[in-house]
C-alpha positions as CSV (number, residue, x, y, z in Angstrom):
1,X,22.3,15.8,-27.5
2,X,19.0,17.7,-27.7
3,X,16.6,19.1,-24.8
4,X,14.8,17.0,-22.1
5,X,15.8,14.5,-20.0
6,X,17.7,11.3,-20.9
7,X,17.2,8.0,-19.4
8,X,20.2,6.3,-20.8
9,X,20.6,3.8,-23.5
10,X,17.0,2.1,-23.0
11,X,15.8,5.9,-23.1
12,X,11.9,5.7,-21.5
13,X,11.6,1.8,-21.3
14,X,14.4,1.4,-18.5
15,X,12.2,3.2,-16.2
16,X,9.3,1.1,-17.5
17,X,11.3,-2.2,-16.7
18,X,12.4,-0.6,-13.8
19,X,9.2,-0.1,-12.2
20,X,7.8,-3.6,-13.7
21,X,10.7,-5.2,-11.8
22,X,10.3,-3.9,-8.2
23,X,6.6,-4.2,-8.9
24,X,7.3,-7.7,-9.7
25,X,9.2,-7.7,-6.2
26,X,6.9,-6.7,-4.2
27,X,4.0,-8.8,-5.3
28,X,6.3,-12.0,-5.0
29,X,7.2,-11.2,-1.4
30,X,3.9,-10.8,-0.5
31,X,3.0,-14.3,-2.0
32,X,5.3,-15.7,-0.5
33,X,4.5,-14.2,2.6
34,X,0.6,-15.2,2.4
35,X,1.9,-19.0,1.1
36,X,4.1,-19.4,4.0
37,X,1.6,-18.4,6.8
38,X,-1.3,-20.4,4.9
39,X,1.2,-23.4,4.9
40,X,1.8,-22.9,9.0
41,X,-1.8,-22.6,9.3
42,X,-2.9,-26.1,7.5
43,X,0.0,-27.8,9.1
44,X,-2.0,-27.5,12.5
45,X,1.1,-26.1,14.0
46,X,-0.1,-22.5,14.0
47,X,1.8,-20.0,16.5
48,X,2.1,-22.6,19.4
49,X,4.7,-22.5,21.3
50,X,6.9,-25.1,22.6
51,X,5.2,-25.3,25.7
52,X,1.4,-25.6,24.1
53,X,2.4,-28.1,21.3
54,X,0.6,-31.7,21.4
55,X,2.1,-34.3,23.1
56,X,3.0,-36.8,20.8
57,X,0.6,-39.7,22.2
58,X,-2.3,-37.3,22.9
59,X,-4.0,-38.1,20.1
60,X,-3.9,-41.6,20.5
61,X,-5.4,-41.3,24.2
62,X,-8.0,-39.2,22.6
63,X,-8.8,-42.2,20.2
64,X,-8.6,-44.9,23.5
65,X,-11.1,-42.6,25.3
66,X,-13.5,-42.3,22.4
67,X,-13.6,-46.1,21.9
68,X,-14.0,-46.6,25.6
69,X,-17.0,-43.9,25.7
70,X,-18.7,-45.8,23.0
71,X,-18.6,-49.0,24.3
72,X,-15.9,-50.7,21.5
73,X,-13.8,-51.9,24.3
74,X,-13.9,-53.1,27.5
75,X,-12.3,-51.6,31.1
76,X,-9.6,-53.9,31.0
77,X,-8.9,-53.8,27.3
78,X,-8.6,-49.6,27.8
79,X,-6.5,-50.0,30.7
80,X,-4.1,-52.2,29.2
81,X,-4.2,-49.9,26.0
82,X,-3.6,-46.9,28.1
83,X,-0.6,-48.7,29.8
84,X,0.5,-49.7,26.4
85,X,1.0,-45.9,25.2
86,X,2.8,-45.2,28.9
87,X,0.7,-42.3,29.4
């Protein structure tokens, strides 16, 4: 056998690949991590909750009010719109 310490059949290169490995771990989670709140972020989404989400035909209204303010339609023509998206 011989003095010293023995690291089993791979001797010193199982604790190298060892360390590589949860190294290798570690770094992956944490891209994974920063990926997934990056991807949340972009999606517009962010941390809303239920409550503070969009309503689906909000944006729409926002679009109807913007043409109305810049004179692209008429009073009648936005109400009608407006009545058209039941909001």
């Amino acid at each position: 056998m011989g003095w010293g310490i023995h690291f089993g059949r791979f001797g010193g290169l199982g604790m190298l690949f060892g360390g590589l490995l949860m190294l290798l771990f570690w770094v992956g989670l944490i891209v994974l991590v920063v990926f997934a709140v990056r991807a949340l972020v972009r999606s517009g989404r962010g941390w809303h909750t239920w409550s503070e989400a969009p309503r689906p035909g909000s944006k729409a209204l926002d679009v109807l009010k913007e043409r109305y303010a810049r004179g692209e339609i008429t009073k009648e023509q936005y109400d009608q719109m407006r009545k058209d998206l039941d909001v």
